[in-house]
Structure formats: C-alpha cells, structure tokens
C-alpha positions in Angstrom: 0.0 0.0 0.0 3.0 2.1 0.7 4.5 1.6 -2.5 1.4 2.4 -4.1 1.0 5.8 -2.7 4.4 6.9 -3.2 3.9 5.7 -7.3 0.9 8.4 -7.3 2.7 11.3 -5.2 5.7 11.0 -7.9 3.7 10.8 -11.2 1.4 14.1 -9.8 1.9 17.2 -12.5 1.1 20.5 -12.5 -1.1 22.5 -9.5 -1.9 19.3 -8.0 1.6 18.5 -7.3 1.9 22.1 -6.0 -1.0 21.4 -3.9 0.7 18.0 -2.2 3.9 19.8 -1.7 1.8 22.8 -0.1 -0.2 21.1 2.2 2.8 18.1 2.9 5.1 21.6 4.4 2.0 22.7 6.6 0.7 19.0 7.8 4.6 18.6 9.5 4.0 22.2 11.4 1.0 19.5 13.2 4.5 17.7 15.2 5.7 21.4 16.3 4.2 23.0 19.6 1.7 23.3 20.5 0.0 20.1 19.4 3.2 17.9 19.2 1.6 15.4 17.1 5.1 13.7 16.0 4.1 11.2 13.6 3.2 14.1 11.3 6.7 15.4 10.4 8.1 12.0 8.8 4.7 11.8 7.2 4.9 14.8 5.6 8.6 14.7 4.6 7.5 11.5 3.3 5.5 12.8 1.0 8.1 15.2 -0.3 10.9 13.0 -0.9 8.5 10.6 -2.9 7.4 13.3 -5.0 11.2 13.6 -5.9 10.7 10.6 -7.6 9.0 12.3 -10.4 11.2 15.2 -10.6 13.1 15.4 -13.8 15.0 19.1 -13.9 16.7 21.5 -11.5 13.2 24.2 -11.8 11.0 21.4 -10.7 13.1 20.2 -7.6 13.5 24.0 -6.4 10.0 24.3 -6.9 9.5 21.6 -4.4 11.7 22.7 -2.0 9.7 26.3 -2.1 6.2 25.3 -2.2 7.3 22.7 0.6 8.8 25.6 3.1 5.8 28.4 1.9 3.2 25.6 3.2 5.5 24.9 6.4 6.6 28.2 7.2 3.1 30.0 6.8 1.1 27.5 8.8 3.9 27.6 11.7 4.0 31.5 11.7 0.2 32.1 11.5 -0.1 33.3 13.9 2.1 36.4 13.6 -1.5 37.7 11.4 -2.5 38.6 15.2 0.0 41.3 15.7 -1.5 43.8 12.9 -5.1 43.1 14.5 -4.0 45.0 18.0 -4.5 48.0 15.6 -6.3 46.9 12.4 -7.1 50.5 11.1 -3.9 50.6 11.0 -1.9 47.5 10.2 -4.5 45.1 9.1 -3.9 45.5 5.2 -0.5 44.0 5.4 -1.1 40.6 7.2 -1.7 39.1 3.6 1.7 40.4 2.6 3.7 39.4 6.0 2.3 36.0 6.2 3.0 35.2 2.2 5.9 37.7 2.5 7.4 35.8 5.2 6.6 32.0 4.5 7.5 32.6 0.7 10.8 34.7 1.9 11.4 31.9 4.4 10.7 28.9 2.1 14.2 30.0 0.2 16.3 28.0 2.7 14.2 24.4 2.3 14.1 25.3 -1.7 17.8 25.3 -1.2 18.2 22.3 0.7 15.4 20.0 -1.4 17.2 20.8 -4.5 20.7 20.1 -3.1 19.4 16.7 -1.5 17.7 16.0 -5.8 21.0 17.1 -7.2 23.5 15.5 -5.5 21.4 12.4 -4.1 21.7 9.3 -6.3 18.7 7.3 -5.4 16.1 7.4 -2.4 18.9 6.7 0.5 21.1 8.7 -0.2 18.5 11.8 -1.0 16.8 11.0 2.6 20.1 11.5 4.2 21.1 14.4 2.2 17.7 16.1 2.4 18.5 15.7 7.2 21.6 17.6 6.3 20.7 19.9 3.7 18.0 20.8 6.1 20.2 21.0 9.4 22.3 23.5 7.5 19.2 25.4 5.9 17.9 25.8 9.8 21.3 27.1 11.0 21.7 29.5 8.2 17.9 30.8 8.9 19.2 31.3 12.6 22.1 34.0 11.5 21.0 35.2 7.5 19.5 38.9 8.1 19.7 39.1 12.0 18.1 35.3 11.9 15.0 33.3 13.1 15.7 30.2 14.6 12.4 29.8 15.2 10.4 26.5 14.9 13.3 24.0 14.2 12.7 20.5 14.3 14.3 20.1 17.4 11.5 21.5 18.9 9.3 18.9 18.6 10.6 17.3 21.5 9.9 20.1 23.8 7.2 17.6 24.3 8.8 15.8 27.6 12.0 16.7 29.1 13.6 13.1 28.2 14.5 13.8 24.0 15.2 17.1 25.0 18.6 16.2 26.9 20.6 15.8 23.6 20.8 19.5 23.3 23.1 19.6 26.3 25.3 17.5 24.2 24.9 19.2 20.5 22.9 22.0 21.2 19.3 22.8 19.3 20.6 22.5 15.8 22.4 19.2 16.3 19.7 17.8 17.7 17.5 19.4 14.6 20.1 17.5 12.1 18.9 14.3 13.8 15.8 15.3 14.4 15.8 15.9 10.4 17.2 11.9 9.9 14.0 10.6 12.2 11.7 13.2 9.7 13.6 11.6 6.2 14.4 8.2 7.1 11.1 6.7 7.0 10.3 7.8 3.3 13.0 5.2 2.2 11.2 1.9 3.9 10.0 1.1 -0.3 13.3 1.2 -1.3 13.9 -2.4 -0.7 15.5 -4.7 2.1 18.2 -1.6 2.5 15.2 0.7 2.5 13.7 -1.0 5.4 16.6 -1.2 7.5 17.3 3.1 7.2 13.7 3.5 8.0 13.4 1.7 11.1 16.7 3.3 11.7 14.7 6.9 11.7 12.3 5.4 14.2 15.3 4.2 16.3 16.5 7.7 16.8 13.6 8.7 19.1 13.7 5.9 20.9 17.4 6.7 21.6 16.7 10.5 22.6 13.7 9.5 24.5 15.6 6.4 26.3 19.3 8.7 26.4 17.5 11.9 28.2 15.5 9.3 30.5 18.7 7.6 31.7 20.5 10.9 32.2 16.8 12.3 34.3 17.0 9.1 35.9 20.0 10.2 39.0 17.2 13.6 39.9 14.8 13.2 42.4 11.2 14.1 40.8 10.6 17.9 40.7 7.9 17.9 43.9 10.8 16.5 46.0 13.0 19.0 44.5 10.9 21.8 45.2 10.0 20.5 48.7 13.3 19.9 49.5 14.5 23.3 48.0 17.0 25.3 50.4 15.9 27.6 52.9 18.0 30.5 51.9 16.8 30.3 48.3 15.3 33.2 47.1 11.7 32.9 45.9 11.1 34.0 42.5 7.3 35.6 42.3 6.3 36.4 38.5 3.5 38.6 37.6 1.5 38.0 34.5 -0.8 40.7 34.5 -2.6 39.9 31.5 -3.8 42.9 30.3 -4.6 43.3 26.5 -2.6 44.5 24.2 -4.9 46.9 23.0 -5.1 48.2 26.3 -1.6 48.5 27.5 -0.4 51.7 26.5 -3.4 53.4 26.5 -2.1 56.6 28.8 -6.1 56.9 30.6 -5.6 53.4 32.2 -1.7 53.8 32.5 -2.2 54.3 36.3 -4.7 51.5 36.9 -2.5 49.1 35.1 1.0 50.1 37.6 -1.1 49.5 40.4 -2.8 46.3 39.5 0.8 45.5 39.1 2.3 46.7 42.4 -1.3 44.8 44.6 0.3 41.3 42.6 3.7 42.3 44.1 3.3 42.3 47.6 4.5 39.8 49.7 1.7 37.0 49.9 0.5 36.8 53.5 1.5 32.9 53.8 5.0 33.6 53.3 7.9 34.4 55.7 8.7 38.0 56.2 12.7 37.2 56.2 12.2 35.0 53.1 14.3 36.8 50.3 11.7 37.5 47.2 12.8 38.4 43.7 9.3 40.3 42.5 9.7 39.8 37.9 7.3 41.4 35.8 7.1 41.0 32.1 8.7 42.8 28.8 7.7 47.1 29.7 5.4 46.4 32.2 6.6 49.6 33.7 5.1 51.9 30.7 6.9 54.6 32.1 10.3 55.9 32.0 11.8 54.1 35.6 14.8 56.5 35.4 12.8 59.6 35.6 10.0 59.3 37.6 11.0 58.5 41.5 7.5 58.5 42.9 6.8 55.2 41.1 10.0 53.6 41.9 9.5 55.0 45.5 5.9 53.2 45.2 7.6 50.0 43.7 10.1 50.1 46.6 7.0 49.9 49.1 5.9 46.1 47.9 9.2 44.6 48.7 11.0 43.8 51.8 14.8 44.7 52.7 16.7 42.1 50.9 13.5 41.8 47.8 14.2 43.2 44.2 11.6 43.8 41.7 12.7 43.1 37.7 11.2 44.7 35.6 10.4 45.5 31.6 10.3 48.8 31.0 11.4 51.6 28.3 14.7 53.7 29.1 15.9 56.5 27.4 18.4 59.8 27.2 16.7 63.0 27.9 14.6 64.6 25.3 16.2 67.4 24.9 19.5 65.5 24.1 20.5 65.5 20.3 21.1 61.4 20.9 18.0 60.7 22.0 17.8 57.5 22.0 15.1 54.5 23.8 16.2 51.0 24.9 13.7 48.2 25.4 15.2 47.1 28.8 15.1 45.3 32.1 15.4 47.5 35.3 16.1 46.2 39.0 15.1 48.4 41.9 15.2 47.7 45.3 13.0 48.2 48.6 14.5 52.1 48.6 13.1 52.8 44.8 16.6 53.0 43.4 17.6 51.4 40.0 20.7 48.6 40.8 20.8 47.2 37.3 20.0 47.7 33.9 20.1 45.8 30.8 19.3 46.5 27.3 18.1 44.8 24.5 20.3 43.7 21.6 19.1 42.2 19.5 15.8 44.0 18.1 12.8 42.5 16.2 12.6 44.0 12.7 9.6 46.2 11.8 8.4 45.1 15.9 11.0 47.4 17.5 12.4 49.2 14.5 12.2 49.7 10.9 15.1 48.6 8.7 16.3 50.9 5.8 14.0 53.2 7.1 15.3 56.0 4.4 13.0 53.6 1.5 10.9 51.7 3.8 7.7 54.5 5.3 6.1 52.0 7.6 5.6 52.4 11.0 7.1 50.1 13.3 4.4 47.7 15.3 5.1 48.7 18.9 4.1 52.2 20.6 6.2 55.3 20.0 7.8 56.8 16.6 11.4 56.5 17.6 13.0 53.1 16.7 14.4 51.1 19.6 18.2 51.5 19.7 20.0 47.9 20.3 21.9 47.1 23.6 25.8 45.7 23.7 24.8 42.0 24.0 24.3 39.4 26.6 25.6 40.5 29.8 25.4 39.2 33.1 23.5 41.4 35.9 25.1 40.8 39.6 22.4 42.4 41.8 22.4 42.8 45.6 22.8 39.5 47.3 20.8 37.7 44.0 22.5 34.9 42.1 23.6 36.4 39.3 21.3 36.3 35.9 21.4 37.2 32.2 17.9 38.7 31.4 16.5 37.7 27.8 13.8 40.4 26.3 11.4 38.9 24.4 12.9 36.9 21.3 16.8 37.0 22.1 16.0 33.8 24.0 15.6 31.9 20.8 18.8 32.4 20.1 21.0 29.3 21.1 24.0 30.1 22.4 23.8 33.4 22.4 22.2 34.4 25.7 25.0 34.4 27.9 28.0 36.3 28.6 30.8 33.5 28.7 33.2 35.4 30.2 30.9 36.1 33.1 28.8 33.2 33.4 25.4 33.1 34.6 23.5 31.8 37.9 19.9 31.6 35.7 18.1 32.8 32.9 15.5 35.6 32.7 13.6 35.5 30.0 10.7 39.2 29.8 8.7 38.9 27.2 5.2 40.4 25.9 3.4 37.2 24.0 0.5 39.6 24.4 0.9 40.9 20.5 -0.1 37.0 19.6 -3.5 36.2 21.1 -4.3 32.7 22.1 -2.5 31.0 19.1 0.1 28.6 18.6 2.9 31.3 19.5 3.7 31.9 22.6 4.0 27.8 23.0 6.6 27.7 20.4 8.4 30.7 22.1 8.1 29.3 25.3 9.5 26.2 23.6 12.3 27.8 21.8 13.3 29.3 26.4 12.9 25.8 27.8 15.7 24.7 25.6 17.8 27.4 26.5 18.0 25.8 30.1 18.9 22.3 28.7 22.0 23.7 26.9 23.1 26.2 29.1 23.0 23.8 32.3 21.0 26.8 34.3 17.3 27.2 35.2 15.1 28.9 33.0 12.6 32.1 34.5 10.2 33.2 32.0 8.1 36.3 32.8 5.5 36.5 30.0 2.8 39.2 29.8 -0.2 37.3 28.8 1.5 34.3 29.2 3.1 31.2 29.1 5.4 32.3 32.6 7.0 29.5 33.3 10.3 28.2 35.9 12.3 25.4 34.3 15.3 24.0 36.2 18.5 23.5 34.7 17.3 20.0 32.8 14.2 22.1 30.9 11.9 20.2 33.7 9.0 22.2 33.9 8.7 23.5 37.8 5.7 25.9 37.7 3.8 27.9 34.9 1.1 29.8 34.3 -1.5 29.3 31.6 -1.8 31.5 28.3 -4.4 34.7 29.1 -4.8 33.8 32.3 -3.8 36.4 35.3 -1.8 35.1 38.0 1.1 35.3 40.3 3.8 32.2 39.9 5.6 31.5 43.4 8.6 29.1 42.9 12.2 28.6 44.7 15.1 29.6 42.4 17.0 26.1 42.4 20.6 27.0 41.1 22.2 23.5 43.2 22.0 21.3 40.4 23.6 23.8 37.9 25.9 22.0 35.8 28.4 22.4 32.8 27.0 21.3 30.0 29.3 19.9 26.4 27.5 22.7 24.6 28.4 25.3 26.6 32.0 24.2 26.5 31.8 23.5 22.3 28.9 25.0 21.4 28.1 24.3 17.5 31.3 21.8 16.9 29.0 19.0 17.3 26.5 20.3 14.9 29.1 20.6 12.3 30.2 17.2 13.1 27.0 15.6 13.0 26.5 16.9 9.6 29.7 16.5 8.2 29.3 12.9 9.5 25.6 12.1 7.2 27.9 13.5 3.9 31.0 11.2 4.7 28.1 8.3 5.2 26.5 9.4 2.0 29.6 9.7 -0.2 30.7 6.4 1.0 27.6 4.5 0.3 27.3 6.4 -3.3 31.0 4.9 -4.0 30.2 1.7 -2.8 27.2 1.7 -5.5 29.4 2.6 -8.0 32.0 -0.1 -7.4 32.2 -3.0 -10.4 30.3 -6.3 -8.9 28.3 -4.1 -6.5 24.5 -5.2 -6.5 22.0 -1.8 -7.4 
C-alpha cells in the first residue's frame, strides 16, 4: 500500500503536485508546539521525498523545496497575522503580505536544501540523508542570515517531555535538529527495498534513543515535587506577575495608572509567606510603561511592595533625555530595590525587525508595530547582571532567548536565565508555545534554570534539565511563586563547544553518504 502511494505522489503534475507539496510543508508544522503530534513530520517529509521521484529538472526540484517551506513556514507563523489586529485600522492591510511575505521569503532555505538533496542524491537513501543535512544546515543559516529566526526547528518537537530534550546539552538545538531531520527523512525510504527498510526503522530508532538517552540521564534527579520541597531555605523565591492585560489596552495613557497598580497589589509579599524570606518580584517585557529612570515616585511606590533584601525586575522603556540631540530609547530590564533605586540595567540587543524598528527606514515608510515613533536602539549584548545579594542572571527580552547560544555572557557566566517577554501581541495562538519552547531549551543547553516572565502568558520556571517547575497558563492572570533552584547547575558539552558538534554531525551524514554512493558505484556491486 505504501508503495502504491508513493507511485501516485511521484507521477502528480502540475497545481496538484503544488498542492501535495503545499499542504505536505503545513501538515509537518502539526509535530511542532503546540500540538506535538510527532508522527506528522516523517509523514509529511515523506511525501516530499516521494514526489522527488517524479522530478526530472533542476526548476521542478527548487519548486518543491519552495512550495514545501511556503506551506510549512506559513502555517507555523500564523499566527504572527494577530500582531496587525492590535491595531487593524492601521496594520491590518499587510497581514496578507507578512504571512506570504514571510513563508514565501522563508521557504528559500528548504528550496535550497530539497534541491541540493535532488542534485547531489543518487537514489532514495542517499537523497533521505542528504535532504537531514541539507536541512540542518538550511535551519542554521535561517538562525544568522539577516539578523536570523531560529524559530520552529525540528528540534523543537521534543519540547514535548523533558527526556528527548537532553541531547541539546550535548549538541545543542541544531544538532539535535540534524537528527531530528534523519527521524523526519528516514522513514520515506522503507519502499526502497531490504536496504530501504533497515534506514527507515533506523529513523524510528533515533527517538527511541533521545527519549531512552534523556531518561537515563533524568534518571539520577529526584522528581521535581521532591525537588521543590526539598529546595534550600535560603533560596530566594522568584514571584512572576503575568498581568494579562490586553494588548490593546496597555499603553493606553487613561488606564496607565490602573494598570502600575494592578501590578504593584500582585507584588506584595503573599500573607502565607515568611517575612525574612528573600523575594525576587519579575514582571514581564515594559510592564513599567513609564520611564523608571525619571520618575522617582513610582520607583518610591515600587520600593514599598518589597521587603529589605527583595528586588523587583522589571520591563520597561529607558531613554536619554529629550532634549538631548542622541536621544535614544532601549527596550530594557530595570532592578530596583525596597529604597526605589535602580541597581541594574540591561538593554536589549538584538531587536525585532519592523516590531521594534524599521530597517532601511530611508525607502521603507512603515511604521514600526510597537508604541512610539522613535525606533528602539540595540543594547551591547548578553551580559550578566550581579544584583544585591541575588545569584547572578542574564535577562532575555522577548525573542533573544531563541537564540542558542547566544544568551550568555561566557566570560561572566550566569546563575539563571531571565527570559521578559510580551506574547500579548499574539492572542491565544500557537505562539507563545513555540516561544516558550524555543526558552525551555535554552535551560537544557546552558546547564541553568530557566525564569520566564511572559505578559499574557506562558510564565514559566524550568530547572536547569528544561523540567517544567511551575507555569502559568496563556491569558490567564496570576502570580507564579517558585524557589530559584541554582544547586544542580551544571556544565554542559554545549556550553563548552557549542556548534562543533553540529558541524560534526553533519559532516558525518555526507561522509556516510559519499561512502555509500562509492560503494554503488563499485564493479560487482548489486543496485
């Protein structure tokens, strides 16, 4: 039956064979958070490698590497279409053109990679193997081409459990995406004959290695209730606020007050907890809609919620003075303490195009998406805040956590993560679970808990495995109380090699196929 499927995927022509590659590129996004429906991603790669069977010149095996990625790339980012509805009188014209603008633009790096894997790939193996690569390297160059989105990589299907996720601490997110890309591929090749068979049930071995690997390395931690019942006394407890408050609604100057003080009644100290007990207070990505630096009677009325040895972390705007000529605003993260004074400051560096400011602004008129005129100016890059008696931190605002290996100072290494963001832009969609993904991983390669502080949602504390410790559901308000655990931090191969081990993973899958093509090609050898 198999066989007979893949005969009428590779004789399809014309818009129907478009159609097949189309809907094959959205039906894998189904194996991606939030519905982790795994199966669906060699399924639909399967599809596109047995159409490749039918494809007889270089325009044809581009087009199905394009009309693959459009399909996969606009169903996994639909939900971006939500960010122009905040304002729709004003934005809501170009969601046609960002969502085909950016699944079409996108789709360029799998068009890449499916026609390297058709031109260099002689028969089905070795185009299943080349295709894992091809795409491992497409995913990595997506993460750095044009300030990069590494957002939505295979990998992240395993986000899932805790257990598959542990072979990022090894190779990182995209070498566990080039294997991840082996378990998507593999499977197409079970018609290929008795050789066929055996790579395809070798696709379905690798998750039962990542998922039986990552158990047996879980295995040596006591369950996270013991953990957190068992936590130290002296460890400081984080409280997150997730105000929830709509987007629409959030910088609208007539409720700006109502809003700081919804925020401040969340912040005190709950009345169930010690008064000695150190807290650290996090709000979200500019909760504070207000200028921290100038305005002392709000930090004065921020420094009223917390107790002697609290700090409150906070979101908010900072900027020069107006009258400057280098006026410039930061999106950044502000710690004040129980006297209202600012002990740390971090701003953002790596900014969201068209979100936070508008690139070649000189030929480009649009307005940017968040509030204000001015374009956000970027920070210097990860740092690491040291902060009163706190563990030291490196705070993450909004999307720079999806960048691995890039959210930590490595000269200067980190306690924990903190990870602001506003998810509010976004609705109750798919997105915020596949950025909340994209932080839980940061924890398994860095070897450090994960906080997440997210507006509307998903906050979240991970541990330094990516075990899930507390959260908070998406547009719900709440207050998250959770120890910081930092005893189990540990030193993690990715952190000491970082991407080496990608490279080697997909240097290794072209040695393997170059071999086997020779071996083909060798007088006497069976075909």
């Amino acid at each position: 039956m198999i066989d007979r499927l893949a005969k009428r995927v590779a004789v399809l022509q014309g818009w129907p064979r478009r159609l097949t590659w189309l809907l094959s590129g959205a039906a894998a996004v189904l194996a991606l958070p939030p519905f982790f429906f795994i199966p669906a991603l060699p399924v639909g790669f399967a599809i596109l490698l047995w159409s490749l069977d039918g494809v007889k010149t270089r325009k044809s095996a581009l087009a199905a590497g394009w009309w693959f990625g459009t399909g996969h790339f606009a169903a996994g980012f639909y939900w971006i279409s939500h960010a122009f509805l905040v304002q729709p009188e004003i934005y809501g014209w170009m969601i046609p053109f960002a969502l085909l603008g950016l699944g079409g633009g996108l789709a360029i790096f799998p068009m890449l990679a499916v026609w390297g894997s058709w031109q260099l790939g002689k028969g089905r193996i070795a185009r299943a193997f080349l295709l894992a690569s091809f795409w491992a390297i497409a995913e990595f160059a997506r993460g750095h081409v044009l300030t990069g989105f590494p957002w939505n990589l295979l990998g992240h299907i395993w986000a899932i459990d805790p257990a598959p996720m542990q072979f990022a601490s090894l190779v990182g997110i995209y070498g566990l995406s080039a294997v991840t890309a082996l378990f998507a591929t593999l499977p197409a090749v079970w018609i290929a004959g008795r050789s066929g068979r055996f790579v395809a049930l070798g696709g379905i071995l690798i998750a039962a290695l990542l998922w039986g690997g990552g158990a047996i390395r879980l295995s040596g931690l006591s369950d996270m209730a013991t953990e957190l019942a068992s936590a130290p006394a002296d460890a400081p407890i984080l409280q997150v606020v997730q105000p929830n408050i709509a987007q629409s609604e959030k910088w609208e100057k007539s409720l700006q007050e109502i809003h700081f003080r919804q925020l401040l009644a969340m912040s005190r100290r709950p009345a169930d907890m010690d008064a000695s007990q150190q807290r650290i207070v996090i709000w979200p990505e500019t909760a504070a809609t207000f200028f921290l630096e100038t305005d002392p009677g709000r930090r004065a009325m921020i420094g009223d919620v917390l107790g002697p040895n609290d700090i409150l972390i906070t979101g908010a705007p900072r900027t020069f003075p107006r009258d400057s000529e280098e006026f410039q605003v930061w999106n950044s993260v502000e710690a004040i303490d129980d006297r209202g004074a600012i002990v740390g400051s971090f701003d953002k560096f790596h900014l969201v195009p068209f979100g936070e400011y508008v690139p070649f602004r000189s030929i480009l008129p649009f307005p940017k998406l968040t509030a204000g005129r001015t374009d956000f100016s970027a920070g210097a890059g990860p740092a690491t805040l040291h902060v009163k008696n706190l563990p030291p931190f490196s705070p993450l605002i909004c999307y720079e956590v999806i960048f691995p290996g890039a959210v930590t100072d490595d000269q200067d290494r980190p306690a924990w993560l903190l990870n602001v963001t506003n998810d509010g832009w976004f609705g109750h969609s798919a997105g915020p679970y596949q950025h909340l993904a994209a932080a839980r991983f940061r924890a398994v390669e860095e070897g450090v808990p994960m906080v997440r502080a997210a507006y509307t949602g998903v906050s979240a504390v991970f541990d330094s495995y990516g075990r899930l410790q507390k959260d908070l559901p998406l547009t719900k308000q709440g207050i998250l109380i959770s120890p910081l655990l930092v005893g189990k931090n540990h030193t993690t191969v990715y952190y000491l090699w970082r991407n080496i081990p990608f490279y080697g993973i997909v240097t290794l899958i072209f040695v393997l196929v170059l071999g086997y093509q020779q071996v083909r090609k060798s007088p006497g050898t069976k075909k």
